[in-house]
N, C-alpha and C positions, 0 to 999 in steps of 0.2 A: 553307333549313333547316340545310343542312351549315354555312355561312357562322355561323347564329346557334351552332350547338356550337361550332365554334370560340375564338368568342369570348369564350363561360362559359368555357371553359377554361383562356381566357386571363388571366381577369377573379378567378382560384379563389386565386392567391399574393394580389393588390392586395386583397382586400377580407380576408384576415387580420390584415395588421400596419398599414394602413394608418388615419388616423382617421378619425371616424366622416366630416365633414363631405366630407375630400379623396377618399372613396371614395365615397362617393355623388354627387359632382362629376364624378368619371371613368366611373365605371358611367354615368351620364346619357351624356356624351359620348358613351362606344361603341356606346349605345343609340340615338343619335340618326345614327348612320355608319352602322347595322344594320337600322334597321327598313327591312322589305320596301316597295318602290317608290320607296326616297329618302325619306319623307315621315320626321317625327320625333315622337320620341313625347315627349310629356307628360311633366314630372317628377313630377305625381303618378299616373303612371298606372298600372294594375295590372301589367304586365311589369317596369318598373323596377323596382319596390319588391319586388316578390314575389321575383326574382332576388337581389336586394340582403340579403333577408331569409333567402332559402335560402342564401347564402352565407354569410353571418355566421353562422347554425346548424350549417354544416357544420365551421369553423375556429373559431370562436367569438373571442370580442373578448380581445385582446392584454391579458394582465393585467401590468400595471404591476408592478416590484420592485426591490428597491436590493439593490448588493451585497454589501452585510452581510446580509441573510435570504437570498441566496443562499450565503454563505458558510455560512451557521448552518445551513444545510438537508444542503447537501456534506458536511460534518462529521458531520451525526446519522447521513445516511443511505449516507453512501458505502460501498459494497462493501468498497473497498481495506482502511479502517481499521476498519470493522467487523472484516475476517481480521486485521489485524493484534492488535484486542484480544484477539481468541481466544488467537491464538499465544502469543500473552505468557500468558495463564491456564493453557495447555498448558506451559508451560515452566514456572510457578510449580508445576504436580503434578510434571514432570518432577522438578525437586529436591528434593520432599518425597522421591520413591520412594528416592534417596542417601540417606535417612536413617536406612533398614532396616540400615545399620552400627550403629548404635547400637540396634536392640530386644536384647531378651533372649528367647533362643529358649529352648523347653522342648522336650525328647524325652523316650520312654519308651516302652517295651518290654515282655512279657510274654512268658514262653517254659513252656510246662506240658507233661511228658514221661510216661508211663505205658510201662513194662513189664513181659511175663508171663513168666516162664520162664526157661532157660536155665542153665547151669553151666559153674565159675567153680575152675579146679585139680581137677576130679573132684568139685565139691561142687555139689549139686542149689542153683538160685537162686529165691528165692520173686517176687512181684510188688514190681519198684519204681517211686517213681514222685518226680521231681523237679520243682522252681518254680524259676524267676528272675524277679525283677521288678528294670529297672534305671531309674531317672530322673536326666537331665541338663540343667542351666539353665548355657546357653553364653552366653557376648555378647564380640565382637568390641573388642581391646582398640585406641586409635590408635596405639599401636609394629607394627601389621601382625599382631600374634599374637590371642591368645583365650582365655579362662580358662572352664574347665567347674567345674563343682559338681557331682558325681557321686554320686549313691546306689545303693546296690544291696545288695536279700536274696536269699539262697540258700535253699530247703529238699527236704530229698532223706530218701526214706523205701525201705529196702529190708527183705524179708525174707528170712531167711535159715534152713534146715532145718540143724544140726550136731548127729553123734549123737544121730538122734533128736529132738533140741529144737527146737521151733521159736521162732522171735527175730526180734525186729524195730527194724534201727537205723535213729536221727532224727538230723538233724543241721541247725542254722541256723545261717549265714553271713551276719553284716550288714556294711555297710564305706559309711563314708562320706568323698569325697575331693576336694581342693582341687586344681585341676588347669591349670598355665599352658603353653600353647607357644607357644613367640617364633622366628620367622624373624629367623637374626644375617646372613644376604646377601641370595638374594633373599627380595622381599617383605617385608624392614624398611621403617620411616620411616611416620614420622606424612605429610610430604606424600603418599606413595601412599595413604595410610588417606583422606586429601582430596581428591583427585585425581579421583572421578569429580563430586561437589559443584560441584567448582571449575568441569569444566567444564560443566556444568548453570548455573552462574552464569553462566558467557560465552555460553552458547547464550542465558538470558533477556535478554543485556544485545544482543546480535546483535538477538533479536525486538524488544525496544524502538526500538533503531534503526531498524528496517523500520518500525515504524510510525511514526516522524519520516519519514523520508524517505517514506510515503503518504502525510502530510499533507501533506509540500512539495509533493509531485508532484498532489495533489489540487486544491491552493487554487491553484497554479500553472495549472491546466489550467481549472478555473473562470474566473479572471479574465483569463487568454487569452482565453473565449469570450464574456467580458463586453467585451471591448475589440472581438473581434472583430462582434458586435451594435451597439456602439457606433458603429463606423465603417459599418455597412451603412444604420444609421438614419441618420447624416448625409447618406452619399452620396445617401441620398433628399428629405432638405431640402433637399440643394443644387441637386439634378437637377429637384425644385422650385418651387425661387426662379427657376430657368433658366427653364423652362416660364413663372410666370407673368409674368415680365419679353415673353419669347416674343409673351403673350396681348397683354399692353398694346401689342407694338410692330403687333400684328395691328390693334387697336383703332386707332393712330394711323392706320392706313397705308389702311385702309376709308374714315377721315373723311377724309384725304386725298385719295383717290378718287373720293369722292363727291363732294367740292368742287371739282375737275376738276383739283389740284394738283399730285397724283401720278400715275403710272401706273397701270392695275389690274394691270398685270403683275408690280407688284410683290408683288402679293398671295398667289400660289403660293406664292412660296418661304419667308415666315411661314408659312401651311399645312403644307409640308412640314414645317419643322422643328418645329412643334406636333405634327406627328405621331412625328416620330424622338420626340420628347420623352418624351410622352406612354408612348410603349413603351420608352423608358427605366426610366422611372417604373414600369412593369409587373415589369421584370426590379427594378430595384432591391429593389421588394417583392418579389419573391421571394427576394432576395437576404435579405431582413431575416427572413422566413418561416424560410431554412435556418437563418440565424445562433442564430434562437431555438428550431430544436429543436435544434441541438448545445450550446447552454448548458443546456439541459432536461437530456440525456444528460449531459454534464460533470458535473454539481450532483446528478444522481439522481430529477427530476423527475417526476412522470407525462407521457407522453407518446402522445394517442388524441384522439377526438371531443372538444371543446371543449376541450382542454388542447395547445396549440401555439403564439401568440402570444404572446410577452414586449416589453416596454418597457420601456424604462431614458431615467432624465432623468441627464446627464452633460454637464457643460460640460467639453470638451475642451480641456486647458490642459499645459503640460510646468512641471516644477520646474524653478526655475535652481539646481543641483547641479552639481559636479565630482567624477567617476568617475575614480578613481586605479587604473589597473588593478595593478600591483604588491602596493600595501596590500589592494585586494578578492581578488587572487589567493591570497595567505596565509590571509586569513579565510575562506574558501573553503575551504582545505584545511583547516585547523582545526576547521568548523563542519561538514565531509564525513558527514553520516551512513555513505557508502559504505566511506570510510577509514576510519572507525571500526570497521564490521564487519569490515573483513580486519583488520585490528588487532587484535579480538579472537578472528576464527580465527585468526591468526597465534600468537596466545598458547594457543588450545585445541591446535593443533596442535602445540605445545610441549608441552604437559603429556602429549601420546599418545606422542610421540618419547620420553619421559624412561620413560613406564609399561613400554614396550615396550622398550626397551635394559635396563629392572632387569631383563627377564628373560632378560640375558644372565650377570648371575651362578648361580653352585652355589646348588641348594638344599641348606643348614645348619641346620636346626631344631632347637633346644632343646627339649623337653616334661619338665617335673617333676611330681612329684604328690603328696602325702602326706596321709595319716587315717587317725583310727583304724577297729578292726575287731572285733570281739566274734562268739566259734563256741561252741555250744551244743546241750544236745536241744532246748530248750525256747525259744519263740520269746524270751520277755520275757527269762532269763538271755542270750541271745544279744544282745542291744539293750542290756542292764545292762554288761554289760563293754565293749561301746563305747562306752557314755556315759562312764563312768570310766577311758577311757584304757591301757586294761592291755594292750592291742597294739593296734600302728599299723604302719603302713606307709608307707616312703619308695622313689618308684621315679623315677628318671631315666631317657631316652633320649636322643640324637645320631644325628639322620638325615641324613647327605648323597645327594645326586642332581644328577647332570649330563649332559646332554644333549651326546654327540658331535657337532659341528658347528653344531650349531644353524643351520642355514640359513632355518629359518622366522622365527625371530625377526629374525633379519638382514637375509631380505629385507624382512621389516614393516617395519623402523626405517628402511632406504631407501629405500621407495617413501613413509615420510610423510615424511620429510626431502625427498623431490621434490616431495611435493603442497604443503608450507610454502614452496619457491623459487614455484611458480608464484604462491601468493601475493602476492609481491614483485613479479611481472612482473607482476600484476593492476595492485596499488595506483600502479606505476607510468602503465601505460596511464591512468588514471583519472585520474591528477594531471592525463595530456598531456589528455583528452580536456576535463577544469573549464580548462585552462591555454588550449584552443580556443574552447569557449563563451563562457569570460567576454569572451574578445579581440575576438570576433565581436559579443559584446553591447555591450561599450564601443566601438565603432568605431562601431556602429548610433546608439547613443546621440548620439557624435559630427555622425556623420551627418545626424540628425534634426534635429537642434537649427540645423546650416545649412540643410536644407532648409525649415523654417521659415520661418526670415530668407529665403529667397531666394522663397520662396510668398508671403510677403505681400507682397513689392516685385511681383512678378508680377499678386500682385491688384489692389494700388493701378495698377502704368499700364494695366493691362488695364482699369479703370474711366475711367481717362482716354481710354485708346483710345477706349472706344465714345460718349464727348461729343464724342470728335473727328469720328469717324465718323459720329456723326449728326446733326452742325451740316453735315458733309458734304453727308449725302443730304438736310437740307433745304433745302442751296445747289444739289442738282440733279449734286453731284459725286461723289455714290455711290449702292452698290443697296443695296436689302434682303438682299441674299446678304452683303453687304461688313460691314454693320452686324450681320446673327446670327453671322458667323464671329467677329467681336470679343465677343459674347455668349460664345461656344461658349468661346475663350481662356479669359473670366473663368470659366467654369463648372469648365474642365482645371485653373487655377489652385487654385483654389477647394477641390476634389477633391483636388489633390497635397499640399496643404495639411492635409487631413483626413491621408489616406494617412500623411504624414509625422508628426502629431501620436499616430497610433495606432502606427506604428513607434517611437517611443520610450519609451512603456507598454510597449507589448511586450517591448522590450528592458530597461525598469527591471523587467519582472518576472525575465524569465530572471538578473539581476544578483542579484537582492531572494532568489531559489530556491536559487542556489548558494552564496548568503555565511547561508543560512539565517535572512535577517532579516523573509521574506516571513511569518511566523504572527505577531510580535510586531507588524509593520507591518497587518497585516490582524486582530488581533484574536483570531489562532487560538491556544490553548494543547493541548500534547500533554502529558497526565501521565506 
């Protein structure tokens, strides 16, 4: 009973990715090594199938996909670029909020005063009682300064007892007034009026960035894990072909046997390696199993009961291309989402240096102001003589303020002038680190392309080998060990072959990510 658990569990990777016919070929086998007493069970008989069916319920059957629907799926549903569109929507309010320079603010005021009593030179004071009402319509001019529109009534009523009489003065005050202050040191210039705008622009253009560079890094790491699916379902064709090459030399070596030609000794050792095989074949499928839930996880997949198997049809071939690394190096740093963003901190980081050293000039402000003004008992005579101009008023001021030392401001414009160097020393590393990858990817690429050439010369005599080897053992000049070790060769060959043809995808994508031509080569656009 332990013997048969084992087995199902062994049997739990090969019956996911594996097809329908070659799993149900191997489930028989291990069924027929398992059942209790030796005996062997029937292919249609109910342990086999029932097993066969619990498993495929449990894993469910490998759904086939190309990888353009897995790109288009990456894309919809990827985490990364999802954050990335946000940011960018957050940074488009970000600069609307800069635009609060330009409203028009409204103030206004209400002041109402009541007194009882008191005296005023020895003269008894009766009840008075005063109003202000003031309203101001400011907006922020782009020379740094500000223009008010000022209104304002006055009315003030007191009474008053003299000899006896009693009296009561009114008095309205209207004034209405045009009002500029301009900063002539700090706080001039229209660039500081733009200055936080601008960099609210470099911070959206920064978030765009991030989301190019999430797409590279997306589709990049997708089609990593399509390559790497790729090569896991090979190494299971080839491991295979091995196997039923295997079968047929077992088949020869029985009728040999039987016909008294051969030895039956020779028979084990086909046995044996039927079996290495065979559990080859087990681990490979599991190997194809992981491959397809980490491209699931890559792409954004579901991944749970019946959602785990993937298949991909992919004839495994290399481009004949020439990788210039000098010319990809340059386009590389050109095409840098990453250089691009210090780039444009580097530039935000400039506009902070500049805002914060204005504030090492004096503040010098201009403010003038001039309208008329009409005084009266009576509200409307009060409002009649300012509408007609009959006094007005002009006032200017000149404020200066300076700050002894200033050492706040000075250490601010020194610590961002150091945080702008380490920038530099960023973009730097960054060059050396694209200047690493790509040399590593084009040497692989190199690489690949001989190991190629030198896998299929290995394939072709390793196929001669084993006609030589077994014209051999039918002259009686070798074993069955002699003739599946020249098996096994063509199988290593066969494999390094694979190996090598996935190393060079691999490496055209790392090339494809850093010269940023992998979205227009795979289909992908970033708005």
């Amino acid at each position: 009973m332990r013997r048969f658990s084992v087995v199902c569990c062994a049997l739990a990777a090969l019956v996911v990715v594996a097809p329908a016919r070659a799993r149900a070929d191997l489930i028989t086998r291990v069924f027929d090594q398992a059942t209790p007493g030796g005996g062997t069970a029937k292919p249609g008989s109910t342990t086999s199938a029932s097993v066969e069916n619990d498993l495929a319920a449990w894993a469910g059957e490998a759904k086939p996909i190309t990888l353009g629907a897995l790109l288009q799926v990456a894309v919809r549903q990827a985490p990364a670029l999802a954050n990335a569109r946000l940011d960018i929507a957050i940074a488009d309010a970000q600069i609307q909020e800069t635009w609060v320079r330009n409203d028009w603010r409204i103030q206004a005021s209400i002041q109402a005063q009541r007194q009882e009593g008191g005296f005023f030179a020895g003269v008894p004071l009766g009840a008075s009682t005063s109003f202000v009402g003031n309203v101001d319509l400011i907006r922020n001019l782009p020379t740094g300064g500000f223009i008010d529109l000022h209104g304002s009534t006055q009315y003030s009523s007191t009474d008053v007892t003299l000899a006896g009489v009693d009296s009561t003065s009114k008095s309205w005050y209207d004034t209405i007034t045009a009002g500029i202050t301009q900063p002539l040191l700090k706080g001039r210039g229209t660039w500081l009026y733009d200055a936080a705008e601008k960099k609210a622009q470099l911070s959206r253009d920064v978030t765009v960035l991030a989301k190019r560079l999430a797409a590279i890094t997306t589709v990049q790491a997708v089609v990593s894990a399509y390559w790497d699916l790729a090569l896991a379902q090979r190494q299971v064709s080839i491991t295979d072909e091995s196997l039923a090459l295997t079968r047929e030399r077992l088949r020869i070596t029985q009728l040999g046997a039987d016909g008294g030609k051969i030895a039956k000794s020779e028979i084990p050792a086909v046995q044996q390696i039927i079996a290495t095989r065979e559990e080859d074949v087990l681990t490979g499928q599991l190997g194809v199993l992981n491959a397809s839930i980490a491209l699931r996880r890559a792409v954004g997949m579901p991944i749970g009961k019946g959602d785990l198997g993937l298949r991909i049809d992919n004839q495994l071939d290399i481009v004949d291309r020439t990788f210039e690394l000098g010319a990809l190096l340059e386009r590389a740093y050109a095409a840098s989402p990453e250089l691009a963003e210090l780039a444009k901190q580097n530039d935000s980081a400039t506009i902070d240096i500049a805002v914060t050293e204005n504030g090492l000039l004096p503040q010098l402000d201009l403010a003038l102001s001039a309208g008329p003004s009409g005084q009266d008992v009576g509200a409307a005579s009060a409002a009649k003589q300012m509408a007609e101009f009959k006094q007005y008023t002009i006032a200017g001021t000149l404020t200066f303020s300076r700050s002894i030392g200033q050492n706040d401001v000075r250490g601010r414009a020194r610590e961002l002038r150091m945080a702008r160097d380490k920038l530099k020393v960023n973009a730097f590393d960054i060059r050396a680190q694209y200047a690493q990858t790509m040399s590593r990817a084009v040497a692989q690429v190199e690489l690949a392309n001989r190991r190629v050439v030198l896998s299929e010369r290995a394939i072709q005599l390793a196929n001669e080998n084993i006609k030589i080897e077994t014209d051999r053992f039918s002259l009686g000049r070798s074993t069955n060990f002699d003739v599946l070790n020249r098996h096994e060769e063509l199988r290593q060959a066969e494999l390094r072959k694979a190996q090598s043809l996935i190393d060079w995808h691999k490496a055209e994508i790392v090339i494809l990510a850093l010269t940023g031509d992998i979205l227009p080569t795979y289909g992908v656009t970033v708005e």
